[in-house]
N, C-alpha and C positions, 0 to 999 in steps of 0.2 A: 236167355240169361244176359246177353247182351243187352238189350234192353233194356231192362230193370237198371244196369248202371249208366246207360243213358239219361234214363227219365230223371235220376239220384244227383247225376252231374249239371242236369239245368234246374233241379229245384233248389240248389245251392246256389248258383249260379242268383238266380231271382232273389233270395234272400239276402245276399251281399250287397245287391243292389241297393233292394228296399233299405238296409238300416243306413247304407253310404248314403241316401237320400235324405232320411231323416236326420242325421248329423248336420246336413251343409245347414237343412231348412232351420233347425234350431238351433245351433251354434256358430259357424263359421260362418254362416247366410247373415247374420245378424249385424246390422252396423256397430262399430267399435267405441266402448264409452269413450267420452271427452273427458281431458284433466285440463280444469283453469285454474291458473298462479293463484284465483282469489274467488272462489265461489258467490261472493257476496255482489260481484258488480260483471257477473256473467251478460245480464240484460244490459247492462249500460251503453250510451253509446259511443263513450269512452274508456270502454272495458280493453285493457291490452290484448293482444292475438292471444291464444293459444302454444304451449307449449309443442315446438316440433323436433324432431329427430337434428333440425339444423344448428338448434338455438341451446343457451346456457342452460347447462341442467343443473336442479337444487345442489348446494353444496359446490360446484365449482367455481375457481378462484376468478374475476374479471381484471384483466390483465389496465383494460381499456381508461379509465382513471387517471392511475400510474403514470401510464405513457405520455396521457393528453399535458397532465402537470411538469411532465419531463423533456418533452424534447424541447419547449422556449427556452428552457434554461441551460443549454447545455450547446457547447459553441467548437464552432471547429478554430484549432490553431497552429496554426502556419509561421516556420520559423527560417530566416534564411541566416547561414552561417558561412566564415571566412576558414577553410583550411587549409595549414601549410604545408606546399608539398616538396617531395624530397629536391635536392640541387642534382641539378644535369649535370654529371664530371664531364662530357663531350663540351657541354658550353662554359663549364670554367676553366678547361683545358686553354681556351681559346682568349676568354673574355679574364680571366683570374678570378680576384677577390669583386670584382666590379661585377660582376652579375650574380643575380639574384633570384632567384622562381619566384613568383610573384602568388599570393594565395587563392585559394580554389574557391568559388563560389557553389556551395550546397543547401540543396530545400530538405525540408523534411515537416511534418505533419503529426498531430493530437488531438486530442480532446481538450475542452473544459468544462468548469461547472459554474456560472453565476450564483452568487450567495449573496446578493444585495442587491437593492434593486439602480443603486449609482453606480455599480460597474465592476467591482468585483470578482475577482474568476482563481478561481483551485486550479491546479493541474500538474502534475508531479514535475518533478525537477529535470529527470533526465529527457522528458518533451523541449524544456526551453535552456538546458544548463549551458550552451556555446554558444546558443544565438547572438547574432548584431543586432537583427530587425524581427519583429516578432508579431502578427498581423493577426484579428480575430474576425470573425464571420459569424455573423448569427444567425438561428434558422430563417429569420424572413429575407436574408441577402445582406444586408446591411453588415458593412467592415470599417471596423478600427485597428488606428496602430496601439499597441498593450504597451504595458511601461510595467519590468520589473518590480514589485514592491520588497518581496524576499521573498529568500527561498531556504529550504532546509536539506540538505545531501543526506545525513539519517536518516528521514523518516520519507523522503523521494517527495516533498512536496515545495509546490511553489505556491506562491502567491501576486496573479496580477491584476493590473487597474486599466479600463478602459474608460474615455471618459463619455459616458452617457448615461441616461437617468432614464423612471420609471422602466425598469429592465424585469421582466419575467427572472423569478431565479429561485434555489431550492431551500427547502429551511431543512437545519439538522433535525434526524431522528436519532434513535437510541442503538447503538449497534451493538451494546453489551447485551440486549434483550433478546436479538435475534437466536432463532434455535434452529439446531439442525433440522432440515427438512423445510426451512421456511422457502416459502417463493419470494425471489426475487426479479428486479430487474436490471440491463446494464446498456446504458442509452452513450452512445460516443458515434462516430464518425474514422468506420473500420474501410481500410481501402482509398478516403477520399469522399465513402457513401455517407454523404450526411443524416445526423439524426436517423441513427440506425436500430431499432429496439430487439432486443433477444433478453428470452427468458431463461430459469431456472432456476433449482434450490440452492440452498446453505449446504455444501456437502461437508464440511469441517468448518474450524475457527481456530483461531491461535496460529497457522500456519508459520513456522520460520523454514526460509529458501534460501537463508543465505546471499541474497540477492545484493545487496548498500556492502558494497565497499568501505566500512564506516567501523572503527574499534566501538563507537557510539550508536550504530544502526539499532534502530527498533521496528522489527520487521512481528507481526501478530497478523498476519493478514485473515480474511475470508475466503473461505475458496467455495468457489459454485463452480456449477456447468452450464451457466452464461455463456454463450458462443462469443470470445474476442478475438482479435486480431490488432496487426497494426493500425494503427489509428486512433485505437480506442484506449490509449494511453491517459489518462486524464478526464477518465467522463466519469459518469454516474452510474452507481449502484444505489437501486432505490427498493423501499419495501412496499407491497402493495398499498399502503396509502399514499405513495409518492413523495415521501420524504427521505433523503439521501443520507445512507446509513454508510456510505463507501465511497472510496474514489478508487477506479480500476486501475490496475497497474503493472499485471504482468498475466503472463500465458506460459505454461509449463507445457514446452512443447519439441519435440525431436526436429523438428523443420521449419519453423518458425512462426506457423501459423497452429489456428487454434485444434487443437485434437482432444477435448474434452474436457480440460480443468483451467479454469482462472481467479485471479488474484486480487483482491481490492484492498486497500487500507483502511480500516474500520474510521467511521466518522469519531470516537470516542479520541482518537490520537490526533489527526486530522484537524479538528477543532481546535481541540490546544496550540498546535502549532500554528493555524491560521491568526488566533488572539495576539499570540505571541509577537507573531512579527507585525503585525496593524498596532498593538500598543506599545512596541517596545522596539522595533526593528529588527530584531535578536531576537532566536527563540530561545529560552529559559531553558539548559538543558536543565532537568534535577537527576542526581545519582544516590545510589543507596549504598552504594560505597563496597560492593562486593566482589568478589571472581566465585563463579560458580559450575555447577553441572545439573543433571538432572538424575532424580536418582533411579536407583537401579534395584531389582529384586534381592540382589545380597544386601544393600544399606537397607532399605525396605523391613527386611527380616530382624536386622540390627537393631535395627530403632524400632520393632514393636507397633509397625504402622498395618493398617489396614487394607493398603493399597498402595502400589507401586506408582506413588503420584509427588509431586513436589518439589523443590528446587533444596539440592543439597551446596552447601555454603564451602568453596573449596580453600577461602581465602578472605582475609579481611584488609581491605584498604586504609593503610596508617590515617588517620586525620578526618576520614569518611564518617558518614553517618552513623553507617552498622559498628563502629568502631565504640564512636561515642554515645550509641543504645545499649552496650553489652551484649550483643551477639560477636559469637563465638563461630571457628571453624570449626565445620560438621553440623553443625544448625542446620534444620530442614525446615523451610519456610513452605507453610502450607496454606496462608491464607495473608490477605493485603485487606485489608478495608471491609471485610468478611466476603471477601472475592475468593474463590478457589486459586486457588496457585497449582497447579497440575506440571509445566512446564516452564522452561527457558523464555517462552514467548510471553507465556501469559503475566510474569512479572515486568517483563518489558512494556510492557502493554500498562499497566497499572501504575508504575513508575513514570514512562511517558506521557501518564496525565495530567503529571502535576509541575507544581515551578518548587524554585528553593527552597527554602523554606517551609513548604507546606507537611503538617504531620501525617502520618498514616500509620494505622494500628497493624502490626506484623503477627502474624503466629505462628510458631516455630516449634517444631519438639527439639527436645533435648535431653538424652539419655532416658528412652524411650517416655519422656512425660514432655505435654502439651504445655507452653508459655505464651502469652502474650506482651509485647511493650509496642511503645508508642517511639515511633523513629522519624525526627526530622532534617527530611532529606535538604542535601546539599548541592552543591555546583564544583564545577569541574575544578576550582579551585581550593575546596576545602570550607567555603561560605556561604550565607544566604544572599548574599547581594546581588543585584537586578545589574545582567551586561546589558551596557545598552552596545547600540552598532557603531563596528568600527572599534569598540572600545575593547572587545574581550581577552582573555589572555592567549588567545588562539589565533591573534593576529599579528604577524609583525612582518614589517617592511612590505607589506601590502599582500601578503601571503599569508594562508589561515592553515594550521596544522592540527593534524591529530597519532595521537600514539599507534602506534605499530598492534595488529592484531594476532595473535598468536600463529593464524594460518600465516599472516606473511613472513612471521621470525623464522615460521618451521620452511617457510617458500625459499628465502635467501638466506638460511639457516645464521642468523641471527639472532642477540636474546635485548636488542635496544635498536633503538629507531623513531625517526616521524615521519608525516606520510603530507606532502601537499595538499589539499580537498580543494584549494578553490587560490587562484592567482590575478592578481590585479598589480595594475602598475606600482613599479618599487625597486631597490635593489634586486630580489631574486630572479625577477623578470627580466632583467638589465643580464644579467650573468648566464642569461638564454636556460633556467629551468623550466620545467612545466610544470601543471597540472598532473600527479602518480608520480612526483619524482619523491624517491625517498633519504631523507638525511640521516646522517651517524654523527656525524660531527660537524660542531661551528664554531670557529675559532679554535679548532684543537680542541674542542671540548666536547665528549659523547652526550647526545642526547634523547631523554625517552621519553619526553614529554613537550605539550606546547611551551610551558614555562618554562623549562629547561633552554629554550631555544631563547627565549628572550631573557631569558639570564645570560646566556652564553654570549650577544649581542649587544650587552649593557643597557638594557631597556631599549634598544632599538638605535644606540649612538656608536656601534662598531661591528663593520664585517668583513673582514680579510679572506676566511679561508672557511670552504665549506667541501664535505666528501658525503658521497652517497651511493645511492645507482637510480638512475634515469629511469623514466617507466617500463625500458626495452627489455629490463635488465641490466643494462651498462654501467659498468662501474666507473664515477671517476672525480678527481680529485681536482680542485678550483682554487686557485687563487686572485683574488680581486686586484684588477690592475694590469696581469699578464697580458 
């Protein structure tokens, strides 16, 4: 009996064998077909390789393009600046009103982006807003000193000029077109590491961070996961044909470096502000003349909408645009130029592209029924007229202002106020304010606006007495002369 399942166990044994044999010899034994990218020119003897497990497979994106077009044009910037620092009480003890601390010499480091090929360079504002001396580098070594052209503190961009010609540089693309999910790229000089390339998508659009200290900031950014860092303040955001749909500009991060999300300024606003200050020196703000919010699923329901989407109109500015269109408070603006309007940003953003002047078709509901009219926006002053530099009403005695933003009224709990943005030689300078110093009154007189302040000063020919609080917070009260 034994036996018989002996003999049972090797004839199984044999037959496993035999069909495992027959398997390798007919199938796994057999060489593996070939795939060529192009059947027709297999024989050639400039037929490309063969597709490998190393190499670009159908349908993936090539980065390599992009990058080639991108890193000539995109410059490292070096900025040295003078900071003052506090007075030694131990050495005025001694010395009095005769000594002095003398100011601090600091470096700091950006990106930029060549946009002409005579010299030309983007790079946001707060890269070069205090520098003295301001130096570029380009990728093949070669350094210039840069010469402010303008800049804009709303929209964080500057504008500089170096002087040299046929210069590698990028041409705008469209960044309204860009869709979530698209690939991108973002080329700066993170660290000091020059011409640095990192990938990634479109993960949003329209972002506001609240970032520009500005009652006028237009923040609508792009947010990818672009790996940035310091450094790369100022560079390039490109779309795979290498045309620059962005300038990068910030990092949403707990410790200062990049952890996942980054921030670029759409080339659609970007633009405008660059024209602006090359033709005019002055960027063109245009306003639509509102105070607003964004709505919400009770207004939503109110109004008969479709989707909790669009900008509800909380307020109308006397002498504004929206004023002299006929929109009304509680107007839900859902569409600019047949652009969705979803958001707070995305108006910003639509508004930000245009100068005084220029019209733009709005659509609105109103008691739950859809309207359109045609709205031509205005300037900070109530007109369409072109500031030029130096000229606007937001300048006086060498100091340029703007209105108090409701986070800062609710900060110093105030309901009036102006905010310094930018100081150059003048009276106010003279009277030891800075840049973030906030005013309440000039000459005795409350003010909440730029105009305000240059009324209060008689077009710029009297200034006695000014009260405010310093950027510390400190409150205090000035008289010219004392």
């Amino acid at each position: 009996m034994k036996g018989k399942y002996l003999f049972g166990a090797l004839l199984m044994a044999v037959l496993g064998g035999a069909i495992s044999l027959f398997a390798y010899t007919k199938i796994i034994g057999k060489p593996a077909p070939t795939v060529a990218r192009d059947s027709s020119v297999i024989d050639s003897p400039v037929a490309k390789p063969l597709l490998t497990s190393f190499e670009m497979a159908e349908g993936q994106v090539d980065f390599t393009y992009a990058a080639e077009q991108t890193v000539h044009a995109v410059v490292h910037v070096h900025i040295v600046a003078k900071v003052d620092q506090p007075d030694n009480p131990f050495m005025q003890f001694f010395y009095g009103d005769n000594y002095k601390s003398s100011p601090r010499e600091v470096s700091g480091y950006g990106s930029g982006v060549i946009i002409s090929p005579d010299g030309y360079i983007i790079t946001n504002n707060h890269v070069i807003e205090d520098a003295d001396n301001i130096e570029v580098k380009l990728n093949d070594n070669r350094e210039f000193k840069a010469e402010v052209v303008g800049r804009d503190p709303s929209t964080d961009i500057a504008l500089l000029k170096i002087k040299a010609d046929n210069l590698s540089f990028l041409k705008y693309g469209d960044s309204e077109k860009l869709k979530v999910g698209e690939w991108v790229l973002a080329v700066g000089n993170p660290f000091n590491l020059s011409s640095t390339v990192t990938a990634g998508i479109v993960s949003a659009k329209g972002r506001n961070l609240q970032l520009i200290n500005s009652s006028y900031s237009i923040e609508s950014y792009i947010q990818t996961d672009a790996a940035l860092n310091p450094g790369n303040s100022g560079g390039a955001l490109v779309d795979t044909k290498g045309q620059l749909v962005g300038i990068t500009s910030a990092i949403l991060s707990p410790s200062g470096a990049y952890s996942g999300y980054s921030f670029a300024i759409p080339v659609s606003i970007v633009g405008k502000v660059v024209d602006d200050i090359r033709k005019y020196g002055e960027v063109q703000r245009a306003l639509i003349g509102i105070q607003m919010d964004e709505v919400s699923p009770e207004v939503a329901e109110k109004q008969n909408l479709t989707a909790v989407k669009g900008v509800l109109i909380t307020k109308i500015i006397e002498g504004g645009a929206a004023e002299e269109a006929k929109l009304k408070k509680d107007d839900i603006i859902t569409k600019m130029d047949g652009i969705s309007i979803d958001t707070r940003a995305d108006i910003q953003e639509q508004v930000g592209k245009h100068r005084p002047g220029d019209k733009v078709m709005v659509n609105y509901f109103r008691d739950g029924k859809e309207n359109a009219v045609p709205v031509t926006l205005k300037n900070i002053s109530g007109n369409i007229s072109v500031v030029a530099r130096g000229m606007g009403v937001d300048e006086i005695f060498g100091a340029r202002f703007e209105a108090l933003s409701n986070y800062d009224k609710r900060m110093f709990n105030i309901d009036y106020g102006v905010r310094i943005i930018d100081l150059g030689d003048g009276k106010f300078k003279d009277m030891g304010l800075k840049k973030g110093t906030i005013l309440l009154s000039v000459n005795g007189k409350k003010v909440s606006t730029p105009d305000e302040v240059r009324q209060a000063t008689n077009n710029e020919s009297n200034l006695k007495t000014i009260e405010g609080y310093q950027p510390d917070g400190t409150h205090f009260n000035i008289k010219w002369g004392d």
